[in-house]
N, C-alpha and C positions, 0 to 999 in steps of 0.2 A: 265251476268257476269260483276264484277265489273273492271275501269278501273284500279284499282291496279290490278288485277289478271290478266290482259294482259301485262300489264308490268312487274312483276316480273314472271321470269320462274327457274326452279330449272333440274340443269342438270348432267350427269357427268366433272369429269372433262379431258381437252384435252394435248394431249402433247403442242398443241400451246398456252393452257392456260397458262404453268409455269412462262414463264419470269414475264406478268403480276401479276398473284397469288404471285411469290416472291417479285416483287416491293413494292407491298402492305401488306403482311405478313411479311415479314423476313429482308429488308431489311436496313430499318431506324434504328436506335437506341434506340429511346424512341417513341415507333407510338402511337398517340390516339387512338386509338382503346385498345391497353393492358392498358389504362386504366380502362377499365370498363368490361375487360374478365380476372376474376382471376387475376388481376392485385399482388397481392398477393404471386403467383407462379413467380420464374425465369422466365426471357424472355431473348434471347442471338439473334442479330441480326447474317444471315449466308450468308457468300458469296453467290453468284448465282451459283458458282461451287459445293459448298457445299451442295445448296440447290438444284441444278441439282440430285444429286448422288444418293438422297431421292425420287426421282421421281413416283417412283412404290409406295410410300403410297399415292398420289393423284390422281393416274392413272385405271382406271377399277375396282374403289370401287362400292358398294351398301352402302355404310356406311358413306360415305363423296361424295357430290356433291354442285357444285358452283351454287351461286344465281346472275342471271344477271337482271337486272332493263335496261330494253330498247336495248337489245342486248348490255351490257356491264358490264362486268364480275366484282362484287362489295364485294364479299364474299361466305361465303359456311356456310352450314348446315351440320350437324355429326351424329352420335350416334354410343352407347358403350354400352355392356352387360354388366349391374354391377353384375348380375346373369343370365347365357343365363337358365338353365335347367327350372326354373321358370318362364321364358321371361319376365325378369326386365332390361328394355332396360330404359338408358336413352339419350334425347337428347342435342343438342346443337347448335348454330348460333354465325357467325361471321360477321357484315359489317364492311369491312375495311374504308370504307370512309366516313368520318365523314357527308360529304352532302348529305346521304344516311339517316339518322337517324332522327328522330321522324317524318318520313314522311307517316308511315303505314307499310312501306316495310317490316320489319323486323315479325312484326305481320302476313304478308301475306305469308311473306316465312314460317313461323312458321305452317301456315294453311296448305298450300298445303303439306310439310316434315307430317305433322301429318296426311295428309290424306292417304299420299303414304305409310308411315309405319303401321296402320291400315290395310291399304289395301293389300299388300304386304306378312302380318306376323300375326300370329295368335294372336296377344298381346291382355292382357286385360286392359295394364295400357299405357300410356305413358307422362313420366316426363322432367322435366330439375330441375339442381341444379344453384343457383346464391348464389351473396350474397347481403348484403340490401343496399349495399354502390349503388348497382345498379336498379334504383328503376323502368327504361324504359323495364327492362328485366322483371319485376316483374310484369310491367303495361301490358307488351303482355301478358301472363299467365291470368292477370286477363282479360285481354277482351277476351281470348278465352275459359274460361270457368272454365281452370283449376284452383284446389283447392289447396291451399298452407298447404300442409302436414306435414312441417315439419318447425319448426325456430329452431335451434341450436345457442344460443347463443352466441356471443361476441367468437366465434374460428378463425373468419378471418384478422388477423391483418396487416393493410396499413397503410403507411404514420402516424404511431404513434396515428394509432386509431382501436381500437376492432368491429370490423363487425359482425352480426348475417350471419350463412350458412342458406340458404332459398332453400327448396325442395318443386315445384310442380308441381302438376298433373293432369292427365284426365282420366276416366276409358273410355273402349269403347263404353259401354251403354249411360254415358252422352255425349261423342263424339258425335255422333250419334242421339244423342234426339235433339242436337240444329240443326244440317242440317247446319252446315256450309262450 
């Protein structure tokens, strides 16, 4: 086992997790991080009352659990049926902390989320969408195998500049063929 794989673990999330998770998600203004997640979409910073009140969407999901790097709680992994009857599930990852990123981590949580929803769920695909402004989300995809299925051109517009939307994937047979 590699020493990233001891260190990142992937968990649910706890009621003791929220104050942290809102520090880091919800409560800045402008965070680094919504630069590089859909930055494109509204972002509205929320009280901790606020984001108290919402509690029960990060509490005893199968669908959202937090990724801690050394016993400390750094961001979370998701997924969303874009069609459950077909099981066209896609995913997603968030490190809130910049000192977190191009360390591997992100890549690693990507591994074990992919292994656990394979494992878990009868899927034969599993994806993520980005977009190209974001090229470290692109570069986990390519190191883990998956195939970029989709470029949609110039639809995501930031900062006064047109983005390509970037969809990909892995089926479970190539999952599987590399043993990762």
């Amino acid at each position: 086992m590699s020493k990233l794989s001891t260190q990142v673990h992937l968990r649910p999330f706890y009621e003791d997790d929220l104050c942290a998770l809102w520090e880091m998600s919800a409560k800045e203004e402008n965070p680094e991080w919504k630069k590089w997640d859909a930055p494109y979409y509204p972002y509205k910073p929320q009280t901790l009352e606020k984001f108290l009140s919402n509690k029960d969407r990060y509490l005893r999901k199968e669908n959202l659990y937090g990724i801690e790097i050394d016993d400390e709680l750094v961001g979370m992994v998701s997924y969303y049926w874009e069609h459950e009857p077909s099981l066209w599930l896609e995913m997603g990852i968030v490190i809130f902390k910049p000192e977190y990123w191009s360390g591997g981590y992100g890549t690693e949580a990507i591994k074990q989320w992919v292994n656990r929803l394979f494992k878990k769920m009868p899927l034969v695909r599993v994806g993520f969408t980005t977009w190209s402004g974001n090229n470290r989300m692109i570069r986990v995809g390519e190191k883990l195998g998956m195939t970029m299925e989709a470029r949609i051109r110039k639809v995501r517009y930031y900062e006064g500049e047109y983005y390509d939307s970037i969809r990909m994937g892995i089926l479970r047979e190539e999952w599987e063929a590399l043993k990762i």
